[in-house]
ZAKELUM-714121 format. One line per 8 residues: their letters; for each residue x, y, z of N, C-alpha, C, O. Coordinates in steps of 0.001 Angstrom, whole numbers, plus 500000, padded with zeros to 6 digits. Example, Ala and Ser with C-alpha at 12.3 -4.5 7.8 and 13.67 -1.06 7.14 Angstrom:
% residues 2
AS) 513190/494310/507800/512300/495500/507800/513200/496700/507800/514236/496681/508465 | 512850/497750/507080/513670/498940/507140/512900/500030/507870/513409/501138/508039
***
This chain:
% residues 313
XXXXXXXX) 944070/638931/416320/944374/637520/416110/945808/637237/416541/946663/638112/416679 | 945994/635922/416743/947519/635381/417274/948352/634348/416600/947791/633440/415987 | 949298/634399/416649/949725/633453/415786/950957/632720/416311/951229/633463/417254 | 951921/631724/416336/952991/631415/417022/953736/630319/415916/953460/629350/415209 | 954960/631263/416329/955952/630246/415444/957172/630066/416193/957810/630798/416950 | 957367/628467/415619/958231/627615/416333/960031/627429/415647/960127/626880/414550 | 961019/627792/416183/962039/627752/415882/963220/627387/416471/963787/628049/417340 | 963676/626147/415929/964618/625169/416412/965779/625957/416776/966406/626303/415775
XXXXXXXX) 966241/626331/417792/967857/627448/417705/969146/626264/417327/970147/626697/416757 | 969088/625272/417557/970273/624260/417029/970074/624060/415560/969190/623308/415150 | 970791/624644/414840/971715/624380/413302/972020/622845/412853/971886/622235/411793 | 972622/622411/414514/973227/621155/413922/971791/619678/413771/971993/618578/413259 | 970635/620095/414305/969190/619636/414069/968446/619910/413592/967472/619161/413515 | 968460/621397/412862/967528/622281/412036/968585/623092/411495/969280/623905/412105 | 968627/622767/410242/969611/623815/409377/968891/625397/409161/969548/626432/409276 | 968122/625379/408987/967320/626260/408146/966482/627573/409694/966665/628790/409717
XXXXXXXX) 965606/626731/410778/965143/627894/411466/965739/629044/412178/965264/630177/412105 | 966569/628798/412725/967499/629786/413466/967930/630811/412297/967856/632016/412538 | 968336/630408/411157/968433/631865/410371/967077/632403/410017/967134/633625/409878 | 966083/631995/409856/964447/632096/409953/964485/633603/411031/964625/634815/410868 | 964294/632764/412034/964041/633132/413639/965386/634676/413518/965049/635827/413795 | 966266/634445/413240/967602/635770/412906/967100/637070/412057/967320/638225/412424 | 966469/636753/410996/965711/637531/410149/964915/637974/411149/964968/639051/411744 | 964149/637033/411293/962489/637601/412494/963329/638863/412993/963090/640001/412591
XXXXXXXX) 964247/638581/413826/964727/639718/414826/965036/641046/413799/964427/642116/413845 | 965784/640810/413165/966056/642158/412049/964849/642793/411391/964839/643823/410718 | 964241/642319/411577/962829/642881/410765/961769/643515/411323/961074/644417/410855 | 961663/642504/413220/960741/643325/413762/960995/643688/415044/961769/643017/415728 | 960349/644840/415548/960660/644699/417360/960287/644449/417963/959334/645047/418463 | 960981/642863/418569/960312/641845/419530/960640/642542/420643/961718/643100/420847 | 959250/642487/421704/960028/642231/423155/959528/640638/423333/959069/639727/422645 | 960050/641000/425152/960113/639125/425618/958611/639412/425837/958080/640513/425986
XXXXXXXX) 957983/638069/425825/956431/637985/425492/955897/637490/427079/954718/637594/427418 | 956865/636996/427883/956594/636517/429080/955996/635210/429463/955346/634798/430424 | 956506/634659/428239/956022/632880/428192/957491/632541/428060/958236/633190/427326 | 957969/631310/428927/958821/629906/428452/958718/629047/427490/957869/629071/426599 | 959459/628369/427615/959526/626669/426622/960633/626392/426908/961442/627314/426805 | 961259/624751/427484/961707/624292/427597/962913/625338/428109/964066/625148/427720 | 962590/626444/428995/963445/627145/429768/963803/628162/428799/964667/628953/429180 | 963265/628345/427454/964085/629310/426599/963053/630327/426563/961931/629853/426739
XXXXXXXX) 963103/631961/426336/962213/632835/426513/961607/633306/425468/962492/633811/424777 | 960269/633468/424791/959718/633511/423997/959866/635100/423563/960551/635793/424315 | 959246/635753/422356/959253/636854/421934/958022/637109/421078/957418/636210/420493 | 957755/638151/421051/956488/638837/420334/956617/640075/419489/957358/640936/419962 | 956033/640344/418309/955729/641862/418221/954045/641482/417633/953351/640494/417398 | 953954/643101/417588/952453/643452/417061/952360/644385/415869/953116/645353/415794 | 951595/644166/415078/951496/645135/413943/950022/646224/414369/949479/646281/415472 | 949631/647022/413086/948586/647778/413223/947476/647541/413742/946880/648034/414700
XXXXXXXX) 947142/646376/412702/946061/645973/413113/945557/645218/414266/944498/644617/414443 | 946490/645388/414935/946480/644729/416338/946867/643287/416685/947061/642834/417813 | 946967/642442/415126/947844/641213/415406/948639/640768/416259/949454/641672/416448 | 948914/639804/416964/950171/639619/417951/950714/638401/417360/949945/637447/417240 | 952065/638276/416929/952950/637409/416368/954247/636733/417410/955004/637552/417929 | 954425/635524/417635/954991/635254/418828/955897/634280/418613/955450/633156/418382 | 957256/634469/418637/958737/633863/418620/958984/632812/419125/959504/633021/420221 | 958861/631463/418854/959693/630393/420411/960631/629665/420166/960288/628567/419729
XXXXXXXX) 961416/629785/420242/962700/628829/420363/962572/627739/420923/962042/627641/422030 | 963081/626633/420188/963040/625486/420974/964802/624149/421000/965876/624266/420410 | 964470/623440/421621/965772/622637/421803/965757/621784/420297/966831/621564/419737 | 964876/621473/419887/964739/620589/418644/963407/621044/417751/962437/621615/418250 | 963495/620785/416720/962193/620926/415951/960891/620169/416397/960655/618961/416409 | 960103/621259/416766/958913/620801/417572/958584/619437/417609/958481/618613/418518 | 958403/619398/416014/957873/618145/415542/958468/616917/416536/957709/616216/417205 | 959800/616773/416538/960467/615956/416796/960142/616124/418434/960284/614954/418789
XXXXXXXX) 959867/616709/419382/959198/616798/420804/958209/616965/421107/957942/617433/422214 | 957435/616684/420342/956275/617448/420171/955471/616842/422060/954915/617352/423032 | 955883/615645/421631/954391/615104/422894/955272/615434/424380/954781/615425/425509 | 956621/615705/424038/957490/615747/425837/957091/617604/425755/957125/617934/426940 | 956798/618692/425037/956229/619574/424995/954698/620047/425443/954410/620949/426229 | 953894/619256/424783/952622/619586/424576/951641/619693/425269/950545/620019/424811 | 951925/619366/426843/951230/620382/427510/951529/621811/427676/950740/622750/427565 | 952836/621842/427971/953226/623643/428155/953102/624311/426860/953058/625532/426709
XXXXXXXX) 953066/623729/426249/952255/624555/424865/951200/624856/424566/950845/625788/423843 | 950372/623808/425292/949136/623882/425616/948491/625254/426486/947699/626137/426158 | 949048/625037/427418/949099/625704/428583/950170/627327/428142/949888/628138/429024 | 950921/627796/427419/951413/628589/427127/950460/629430/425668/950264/630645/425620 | 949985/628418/424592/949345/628667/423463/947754/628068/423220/947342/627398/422273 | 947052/628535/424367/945254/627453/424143/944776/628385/423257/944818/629608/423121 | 944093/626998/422438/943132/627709/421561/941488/627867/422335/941006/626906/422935 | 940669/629345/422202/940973/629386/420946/941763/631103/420694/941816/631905/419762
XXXXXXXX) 942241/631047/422001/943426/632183/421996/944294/632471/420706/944463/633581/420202 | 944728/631466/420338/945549/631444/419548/945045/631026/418304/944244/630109/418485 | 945267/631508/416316/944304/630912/415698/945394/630396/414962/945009/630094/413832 | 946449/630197/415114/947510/629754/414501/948642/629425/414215/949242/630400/413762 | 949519/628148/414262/950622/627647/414608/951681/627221/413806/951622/626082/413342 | 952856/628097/413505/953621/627249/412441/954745/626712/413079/954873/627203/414200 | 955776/625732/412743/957122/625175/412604/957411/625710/411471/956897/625702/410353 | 958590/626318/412083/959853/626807/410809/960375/625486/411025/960203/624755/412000
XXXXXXXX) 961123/625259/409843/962047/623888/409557/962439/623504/408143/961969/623988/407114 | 963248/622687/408230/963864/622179/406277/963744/620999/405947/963846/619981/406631 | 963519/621136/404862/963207/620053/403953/963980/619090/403435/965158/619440/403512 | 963861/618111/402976/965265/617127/402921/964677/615671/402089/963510/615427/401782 | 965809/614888/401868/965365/613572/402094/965858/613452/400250/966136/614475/399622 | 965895/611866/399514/966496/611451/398623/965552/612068/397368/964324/612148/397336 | 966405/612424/396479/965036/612997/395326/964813/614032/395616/964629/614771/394649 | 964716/614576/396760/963754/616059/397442/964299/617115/396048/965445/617157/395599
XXXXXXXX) 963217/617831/395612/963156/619312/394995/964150/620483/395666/964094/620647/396884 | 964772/621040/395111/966088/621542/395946/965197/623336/395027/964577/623467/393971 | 965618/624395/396171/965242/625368/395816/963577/626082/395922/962949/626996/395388 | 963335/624905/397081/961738/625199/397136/961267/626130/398697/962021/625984/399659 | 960382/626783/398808/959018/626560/399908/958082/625854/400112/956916/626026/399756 | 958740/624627/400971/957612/623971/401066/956482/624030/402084/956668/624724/403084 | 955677/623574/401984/954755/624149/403200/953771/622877/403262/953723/622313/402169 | 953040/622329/404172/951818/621384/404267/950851/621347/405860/951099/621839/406961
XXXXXXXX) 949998/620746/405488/949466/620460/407065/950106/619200/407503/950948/618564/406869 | 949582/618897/408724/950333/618300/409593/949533/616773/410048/948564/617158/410703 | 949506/615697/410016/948870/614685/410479/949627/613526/409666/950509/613621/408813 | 948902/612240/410288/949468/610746/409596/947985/610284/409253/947022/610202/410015 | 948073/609993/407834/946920/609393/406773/946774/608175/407647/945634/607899/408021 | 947809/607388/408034/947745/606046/408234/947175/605457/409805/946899/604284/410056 | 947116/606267/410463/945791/606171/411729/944801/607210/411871/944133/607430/412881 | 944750/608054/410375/943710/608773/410282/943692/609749/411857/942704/609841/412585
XXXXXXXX) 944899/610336/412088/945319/611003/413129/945766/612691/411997/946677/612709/411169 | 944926/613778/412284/945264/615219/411774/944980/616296/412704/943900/616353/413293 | 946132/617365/412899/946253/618345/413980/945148/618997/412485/945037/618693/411298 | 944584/619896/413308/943844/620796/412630/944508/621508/411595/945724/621322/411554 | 944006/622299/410722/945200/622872/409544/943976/624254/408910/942927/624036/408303 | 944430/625348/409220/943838/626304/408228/944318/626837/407205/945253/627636/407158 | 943730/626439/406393/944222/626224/405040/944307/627933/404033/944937/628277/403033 | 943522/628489/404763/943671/630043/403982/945248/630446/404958/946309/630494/404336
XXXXXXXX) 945232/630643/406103/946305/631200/406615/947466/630566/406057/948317/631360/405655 | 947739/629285/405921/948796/628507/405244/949392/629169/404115/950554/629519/403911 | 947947/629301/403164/948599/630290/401815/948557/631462/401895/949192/632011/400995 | 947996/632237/402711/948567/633480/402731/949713/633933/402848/950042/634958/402252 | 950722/633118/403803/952199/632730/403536/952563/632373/402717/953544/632996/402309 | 952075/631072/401796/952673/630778/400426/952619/632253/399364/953669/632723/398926 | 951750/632650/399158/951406/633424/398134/952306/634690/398529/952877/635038/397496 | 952678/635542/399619/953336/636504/399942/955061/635595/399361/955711/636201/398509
XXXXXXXX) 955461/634627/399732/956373/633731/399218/956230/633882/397961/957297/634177/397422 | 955642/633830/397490/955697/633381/395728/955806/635238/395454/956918/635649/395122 | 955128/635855/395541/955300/637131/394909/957019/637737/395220/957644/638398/394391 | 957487/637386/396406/958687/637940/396502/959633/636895/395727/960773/637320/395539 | 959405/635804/395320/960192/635328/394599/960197/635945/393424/961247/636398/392967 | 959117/636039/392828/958849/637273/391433/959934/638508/391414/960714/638792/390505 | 959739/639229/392819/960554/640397/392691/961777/640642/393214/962277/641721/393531 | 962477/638888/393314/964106/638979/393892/964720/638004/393201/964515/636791/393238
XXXXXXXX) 965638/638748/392447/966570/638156/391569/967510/637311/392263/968345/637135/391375 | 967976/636590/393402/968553/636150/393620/967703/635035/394289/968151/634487/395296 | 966328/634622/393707/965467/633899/394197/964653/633626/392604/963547/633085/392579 | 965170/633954/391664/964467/633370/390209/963923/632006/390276/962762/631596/390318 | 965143/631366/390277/964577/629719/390091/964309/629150/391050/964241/627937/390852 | 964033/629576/392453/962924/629083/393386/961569/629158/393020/961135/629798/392063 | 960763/628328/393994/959365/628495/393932/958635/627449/394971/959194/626415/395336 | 957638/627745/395299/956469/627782/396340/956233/626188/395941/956686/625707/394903
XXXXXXXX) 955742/625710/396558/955864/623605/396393/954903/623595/397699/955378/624038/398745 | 953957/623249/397690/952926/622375/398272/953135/621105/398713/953560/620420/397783 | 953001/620376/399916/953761/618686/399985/951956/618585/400330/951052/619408/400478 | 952090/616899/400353/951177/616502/401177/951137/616020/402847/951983/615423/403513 | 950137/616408/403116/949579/616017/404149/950993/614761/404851/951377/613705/404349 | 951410/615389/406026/952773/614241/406812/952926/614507/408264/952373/615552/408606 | 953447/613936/409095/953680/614029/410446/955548/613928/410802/956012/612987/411446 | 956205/614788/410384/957662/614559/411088/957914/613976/411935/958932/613294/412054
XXXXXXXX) 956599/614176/413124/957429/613153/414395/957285/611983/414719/957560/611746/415895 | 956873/610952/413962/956759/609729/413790/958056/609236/413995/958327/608548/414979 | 958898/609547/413113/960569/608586/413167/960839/608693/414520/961385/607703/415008 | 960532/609925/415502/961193/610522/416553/960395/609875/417782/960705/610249/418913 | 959401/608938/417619/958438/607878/418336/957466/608689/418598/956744/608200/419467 | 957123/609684/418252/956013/610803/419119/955144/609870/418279/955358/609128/417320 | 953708/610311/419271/952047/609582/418675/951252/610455/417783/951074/611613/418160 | 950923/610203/417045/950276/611261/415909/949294/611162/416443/948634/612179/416231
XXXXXXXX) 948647/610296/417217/947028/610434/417757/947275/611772/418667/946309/612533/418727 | 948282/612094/419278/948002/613522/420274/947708/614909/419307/947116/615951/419588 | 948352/614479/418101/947934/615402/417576/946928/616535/416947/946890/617605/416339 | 946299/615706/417429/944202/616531/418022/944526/616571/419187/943618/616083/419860 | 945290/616874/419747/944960/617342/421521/944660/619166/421284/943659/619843/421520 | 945993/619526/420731/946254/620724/420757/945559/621460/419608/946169/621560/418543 | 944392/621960/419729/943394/622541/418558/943898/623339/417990/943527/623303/416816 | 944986/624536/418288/944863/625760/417170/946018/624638/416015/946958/623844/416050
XXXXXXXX) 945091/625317/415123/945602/624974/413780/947028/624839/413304/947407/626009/413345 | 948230/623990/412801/949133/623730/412576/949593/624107/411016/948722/624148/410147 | 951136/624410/410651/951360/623915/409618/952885/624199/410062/953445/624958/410853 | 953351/622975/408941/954706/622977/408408/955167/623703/407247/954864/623394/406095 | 956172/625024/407689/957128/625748/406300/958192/625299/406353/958866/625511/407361 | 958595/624692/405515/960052/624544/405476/960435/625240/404052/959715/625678/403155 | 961922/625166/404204/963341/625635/403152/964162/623923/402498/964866/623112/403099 | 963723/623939/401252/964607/622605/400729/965531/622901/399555/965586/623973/398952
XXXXXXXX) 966048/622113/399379/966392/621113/400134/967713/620334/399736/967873/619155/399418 | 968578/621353/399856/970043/621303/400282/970432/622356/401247/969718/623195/401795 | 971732/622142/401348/972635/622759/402124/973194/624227/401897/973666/624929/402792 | 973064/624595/400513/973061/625813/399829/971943/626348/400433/972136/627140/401355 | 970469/625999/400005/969318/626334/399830/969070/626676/401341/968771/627832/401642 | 969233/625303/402693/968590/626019/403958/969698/627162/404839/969486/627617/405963 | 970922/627452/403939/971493/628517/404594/971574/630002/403730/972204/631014/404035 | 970939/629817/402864/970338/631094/402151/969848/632244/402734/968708/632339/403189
XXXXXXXX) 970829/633283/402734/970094/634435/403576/969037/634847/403041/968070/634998/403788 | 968880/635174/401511/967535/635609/400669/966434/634797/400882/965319/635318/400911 | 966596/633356/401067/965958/632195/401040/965001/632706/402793/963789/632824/402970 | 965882/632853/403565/965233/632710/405118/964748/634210/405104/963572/634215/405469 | 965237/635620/404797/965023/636385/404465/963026/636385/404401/962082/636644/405147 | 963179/636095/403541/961811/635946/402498/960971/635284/403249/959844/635764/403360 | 961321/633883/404035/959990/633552/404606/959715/634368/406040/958615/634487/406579 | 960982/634898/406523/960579/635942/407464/959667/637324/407396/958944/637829/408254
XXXXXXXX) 959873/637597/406507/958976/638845/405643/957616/638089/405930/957002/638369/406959 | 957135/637156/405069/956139/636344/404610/955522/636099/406244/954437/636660/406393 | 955908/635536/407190/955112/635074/408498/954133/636074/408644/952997/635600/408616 | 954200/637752/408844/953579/638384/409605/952475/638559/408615/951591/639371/408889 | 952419/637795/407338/951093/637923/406175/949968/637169/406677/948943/637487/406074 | 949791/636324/407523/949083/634795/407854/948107/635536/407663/947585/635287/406577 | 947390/636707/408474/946516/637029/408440/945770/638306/407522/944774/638983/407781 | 946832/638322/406180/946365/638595/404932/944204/638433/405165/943459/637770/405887
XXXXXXXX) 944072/639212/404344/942705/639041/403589/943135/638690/401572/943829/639241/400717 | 942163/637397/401646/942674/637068/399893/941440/637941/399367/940592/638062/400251 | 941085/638630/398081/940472/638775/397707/940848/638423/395936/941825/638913/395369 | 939992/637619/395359/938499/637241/395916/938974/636101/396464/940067/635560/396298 | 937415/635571/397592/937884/634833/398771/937915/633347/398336/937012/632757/397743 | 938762/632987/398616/939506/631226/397884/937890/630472/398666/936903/630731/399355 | 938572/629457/397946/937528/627960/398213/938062/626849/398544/938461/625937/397821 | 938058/626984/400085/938580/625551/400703/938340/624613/400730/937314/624352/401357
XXXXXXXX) 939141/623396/400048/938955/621734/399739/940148/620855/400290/941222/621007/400873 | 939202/619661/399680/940231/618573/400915/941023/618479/399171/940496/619058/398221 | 941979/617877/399066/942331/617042/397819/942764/615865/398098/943331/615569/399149 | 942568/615246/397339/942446/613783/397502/943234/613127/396443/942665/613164/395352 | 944440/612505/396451/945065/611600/395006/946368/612573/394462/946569/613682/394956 | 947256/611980/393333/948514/613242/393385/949450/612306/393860/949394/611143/394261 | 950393/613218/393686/951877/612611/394304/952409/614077/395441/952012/615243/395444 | 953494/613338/396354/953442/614137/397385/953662/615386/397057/953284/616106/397982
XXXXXXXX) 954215/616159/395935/954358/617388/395784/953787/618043/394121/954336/618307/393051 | 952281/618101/394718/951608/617811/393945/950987/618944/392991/950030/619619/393370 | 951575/619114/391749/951248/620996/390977/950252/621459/391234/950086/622648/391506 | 948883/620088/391170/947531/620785/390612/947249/621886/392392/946405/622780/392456 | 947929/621593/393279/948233/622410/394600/948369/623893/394432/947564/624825/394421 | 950122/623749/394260/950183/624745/393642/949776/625945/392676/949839/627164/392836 | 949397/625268/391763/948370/625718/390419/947413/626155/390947/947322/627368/390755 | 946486/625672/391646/944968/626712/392120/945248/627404/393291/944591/628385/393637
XXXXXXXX) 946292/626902/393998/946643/628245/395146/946820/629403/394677/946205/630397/395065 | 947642/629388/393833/948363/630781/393544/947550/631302/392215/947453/632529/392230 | 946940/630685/391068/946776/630462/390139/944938/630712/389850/944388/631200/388863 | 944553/630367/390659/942933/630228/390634/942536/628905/389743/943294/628369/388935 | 941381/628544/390009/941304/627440/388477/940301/628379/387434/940129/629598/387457 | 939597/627163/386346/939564/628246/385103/938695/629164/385553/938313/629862/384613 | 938087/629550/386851/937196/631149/386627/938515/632075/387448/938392/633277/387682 | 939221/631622/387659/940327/632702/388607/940011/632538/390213/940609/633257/391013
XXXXXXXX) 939222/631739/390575/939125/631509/391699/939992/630905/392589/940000/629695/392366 | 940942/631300/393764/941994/630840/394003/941743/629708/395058/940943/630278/395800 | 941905/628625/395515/941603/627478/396197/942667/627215/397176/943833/627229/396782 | 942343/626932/398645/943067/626228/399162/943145/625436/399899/942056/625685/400417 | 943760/624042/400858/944254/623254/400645/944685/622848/401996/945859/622554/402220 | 943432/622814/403231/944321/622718/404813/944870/621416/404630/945981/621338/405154 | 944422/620163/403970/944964/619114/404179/945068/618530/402720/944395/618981/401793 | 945836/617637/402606/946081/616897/400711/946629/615598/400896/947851/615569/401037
XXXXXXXX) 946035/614549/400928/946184/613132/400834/946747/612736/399469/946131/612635/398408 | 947417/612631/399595/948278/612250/398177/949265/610822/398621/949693/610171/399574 | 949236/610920/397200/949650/608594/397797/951450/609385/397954/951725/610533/397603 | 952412/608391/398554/951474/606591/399165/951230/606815/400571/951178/605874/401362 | 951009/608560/401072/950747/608663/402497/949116/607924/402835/948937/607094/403725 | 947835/608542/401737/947094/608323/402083/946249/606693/402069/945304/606355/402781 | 947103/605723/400801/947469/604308/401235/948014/604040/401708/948127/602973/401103 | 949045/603908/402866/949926/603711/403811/949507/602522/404437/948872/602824/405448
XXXXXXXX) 949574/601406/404297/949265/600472/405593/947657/599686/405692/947112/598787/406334 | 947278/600834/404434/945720/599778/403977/945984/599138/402986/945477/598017/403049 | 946855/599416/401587/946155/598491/400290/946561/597006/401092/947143/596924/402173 | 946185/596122/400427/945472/594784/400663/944926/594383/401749/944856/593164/401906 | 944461/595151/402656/943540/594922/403140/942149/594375/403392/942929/593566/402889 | 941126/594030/403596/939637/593238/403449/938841/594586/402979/938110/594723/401998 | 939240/595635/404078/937962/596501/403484/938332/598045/403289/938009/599029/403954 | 939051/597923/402248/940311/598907/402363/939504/600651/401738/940114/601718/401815
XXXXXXXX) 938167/600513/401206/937597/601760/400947/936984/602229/401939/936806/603440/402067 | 936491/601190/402945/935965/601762/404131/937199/602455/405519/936903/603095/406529 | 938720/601957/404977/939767/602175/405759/940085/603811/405046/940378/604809/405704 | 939964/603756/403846/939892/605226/403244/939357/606055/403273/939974/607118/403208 | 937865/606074/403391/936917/606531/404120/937072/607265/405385/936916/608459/405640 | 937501/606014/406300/937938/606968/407688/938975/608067/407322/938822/609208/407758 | 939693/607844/406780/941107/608448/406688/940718/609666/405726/941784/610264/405584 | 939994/610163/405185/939447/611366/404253/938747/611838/405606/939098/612931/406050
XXXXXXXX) 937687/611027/406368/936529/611820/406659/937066/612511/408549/936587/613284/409379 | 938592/611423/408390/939061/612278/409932/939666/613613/409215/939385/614677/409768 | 940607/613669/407839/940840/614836/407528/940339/615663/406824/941036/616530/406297 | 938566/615576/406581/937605/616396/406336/936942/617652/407525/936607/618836/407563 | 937045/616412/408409/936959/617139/410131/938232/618220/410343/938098/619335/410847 | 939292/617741/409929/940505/618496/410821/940770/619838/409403/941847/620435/409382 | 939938/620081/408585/940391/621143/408078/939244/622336/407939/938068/622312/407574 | 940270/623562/408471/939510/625104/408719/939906/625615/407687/941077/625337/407429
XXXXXXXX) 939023/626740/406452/937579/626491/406765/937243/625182/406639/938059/624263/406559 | 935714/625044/406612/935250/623907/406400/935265/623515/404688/934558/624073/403849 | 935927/622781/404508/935801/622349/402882/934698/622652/402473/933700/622238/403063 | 934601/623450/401360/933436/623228/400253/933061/622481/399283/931940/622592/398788 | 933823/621738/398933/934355/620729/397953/935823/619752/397934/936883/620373/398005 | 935860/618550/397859/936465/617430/397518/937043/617496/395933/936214/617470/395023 | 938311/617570/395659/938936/617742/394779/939682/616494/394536/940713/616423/395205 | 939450/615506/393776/939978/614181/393323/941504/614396/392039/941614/615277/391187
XXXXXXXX) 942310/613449/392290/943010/613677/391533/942488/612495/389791/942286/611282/389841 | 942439/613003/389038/941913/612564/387979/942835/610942/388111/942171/609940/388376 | 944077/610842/387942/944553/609591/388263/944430/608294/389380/944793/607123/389273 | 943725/609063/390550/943562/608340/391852/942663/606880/391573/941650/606866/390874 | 943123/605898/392124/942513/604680/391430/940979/605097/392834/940762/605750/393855 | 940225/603989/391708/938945/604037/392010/938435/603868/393600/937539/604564/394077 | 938975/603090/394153/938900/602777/395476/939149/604208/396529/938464/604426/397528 | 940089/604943/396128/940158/606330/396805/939257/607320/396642/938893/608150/397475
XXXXXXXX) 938787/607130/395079/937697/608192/394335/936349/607994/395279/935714/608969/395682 | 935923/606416/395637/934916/606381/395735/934818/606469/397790/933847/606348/398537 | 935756/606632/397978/936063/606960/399339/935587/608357/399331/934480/608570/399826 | 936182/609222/398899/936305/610504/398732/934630/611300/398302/933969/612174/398863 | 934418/610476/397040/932684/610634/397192/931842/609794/398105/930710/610257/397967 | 931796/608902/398879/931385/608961/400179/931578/609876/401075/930489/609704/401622 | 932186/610938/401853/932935/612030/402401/931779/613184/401947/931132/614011/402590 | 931847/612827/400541/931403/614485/400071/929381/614548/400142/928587/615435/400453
XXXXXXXX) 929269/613474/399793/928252/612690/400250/927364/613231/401469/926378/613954/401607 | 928471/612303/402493/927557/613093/403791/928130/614071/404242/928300/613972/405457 | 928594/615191/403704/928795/616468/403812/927690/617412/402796/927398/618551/403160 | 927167/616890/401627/926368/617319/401182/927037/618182/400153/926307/619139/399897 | 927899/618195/399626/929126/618934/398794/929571/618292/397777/929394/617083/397634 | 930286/619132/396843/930464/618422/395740/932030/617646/395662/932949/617948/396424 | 932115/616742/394737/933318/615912/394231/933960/616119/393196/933607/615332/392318 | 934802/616859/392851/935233/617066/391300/936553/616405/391089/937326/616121/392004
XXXXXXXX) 936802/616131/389555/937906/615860/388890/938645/616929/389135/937945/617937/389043 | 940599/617347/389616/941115/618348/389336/941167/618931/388330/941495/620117/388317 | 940789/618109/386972/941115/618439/385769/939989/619581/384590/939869/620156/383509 | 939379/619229/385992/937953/620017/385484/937745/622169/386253/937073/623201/386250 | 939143/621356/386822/939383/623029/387382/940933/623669/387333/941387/624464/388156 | 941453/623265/386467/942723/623483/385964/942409/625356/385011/941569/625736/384195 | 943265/625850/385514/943105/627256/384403/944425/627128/383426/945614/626895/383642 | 943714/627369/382359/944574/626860/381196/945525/628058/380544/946055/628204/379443
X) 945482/628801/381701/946697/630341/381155/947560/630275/381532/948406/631137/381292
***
């Protein structure tokens, strides 16, 4: 299997990847992989099992170039060559949780536009994250944070509709979210360790759902990723609509459950595995709920309350 991760080398646009990408090098032995990007030379190593893990530097955080990129990425990374794509990058913004891993899939709720997202590989990174936070004291009061479902390159004018061009599966890790936090050697350390896990085996094997409702950084996430719900079953999470991404630009609208509708059932499509279940947030007003059981509906799958799968240890 293959995997590729993306790393901003400018500091003064990405605080956080380049010490990411610095670790990478100390940890493993890359050679040059014999692919470009934007003139800069890519890198690779391989583990036992024959994995190939692949380095790219870029001028800016992908996100933010994504569409002046995305053919030679295309053309450098086709799926289904490749089964998996991250951006290193940091976290930020007013309020933001300071001391976290955050991690999410990648799309905009609000034209029902989602790059694909595999949702086990995602946490197989989280969860290798969370255990080394357990066993590094200079990482106590961190912890693993789930966002919802977002598109970075919106501010930067890129089109979230391209973002189904490029099939292998996406996600966003970032480091938040201060200035302490994204120059943390333990901090970048750790998610460098963590990359070459993607292709972990979980046992026992999680149960992939859409979630639906929540706020953007949302526990009941967290909680069954790492946590299992009450049988110990661990769950995860390629995509998570959580307000006010996944109302964005519909409430008052004429026909605003059928606008919700689309917007669940494009990111029912864009998540690997295939969901087994629709996970509602017990608070989500009715109009989303009943979106969401439409979805599950004609998928033939079930709809649950989160609250009904909460493990209470």
């Amino acid at each position: 299997m293959k995997s590729v991760f993306f790393f901003c080398q400018d500091l003064d646009k990405d605080p956080v990847a380049y010490h990411v990408f610095k670790a990478c090098q100390e940890l493993y032995p890359m050679i040059p992989s014999g692919k470009t990007l934007e003139g800069l030379e890519a890198w690779m190593t391989s583990d036992e099992r024959g994995n190939e893990y692949h380095f790219v530097l870029t001028s800016d955080t992908l996100s933010h170039i994504f569409d002046q990129t995305l053919d030679r990425i295309q053309e450098l990374f086709p799926h289904p060559e490749f089964d998996f794509a991250v951006i290193v990058n940091w976290h930020g913004g007013n309020n933001a949780p300071d001391k976290v891993f955050a991690f999410h899939g990648v799309g905009h709720p609000a034209v029902a536009a989602f790059a694909p997202s595999n949702g086990c590989f995602m946490a197989n990174i989280a969860r290798h994250v969370a255990k080394g936070i357990s066993s590094n004291a200079m990482l106590a009061d961190w912890r693993v944070a789930p966002e919802a479902t977002h598109y970075s390159g919106i501010p930067y004018g890129c089109d979230a509709r391209k973002l189904e061009t490029w099939q292998v599966p996406q996600a966003d890790l970032e480091i938040g979210s201060s200035s302490d936090s994204w120059s943390h050697p333990a901090a970048a350390r750790l998610l460098a360790e963590s990359l070459i896990h993607v292709f972990d085996e979980t046992v026992p094997a999680p149960t992939s759902a859409l979630f639906v409702g929540g706020v953007h950084f949302e526990p009941t996430l967290q909680s069954l990723m790492i946590n299992g719900d009450a049988k110990g079953t661990p769950y995860v999470f390629p995509h998570a609509l959580t307000y006010p991404w996944i109302v964005a630009e519909a409430e008052g609208g004429e026909n605003i459950e059928d606008e919700l509708y689309r917007r669940v059932s494009a990111a029912f499509a864009a998540s690997v595995p295939k969901p087994s279940v629709i996970v509602f947030h017990d608070k989500a007003k009715s109009v989303l709920k009943n979106a969401a059981k439409r979805v599950a509906a004609e998928q033939m799958i079930d709809c649950v309350n989160h609250k009904n799968l909460k493990n209470q240890s």
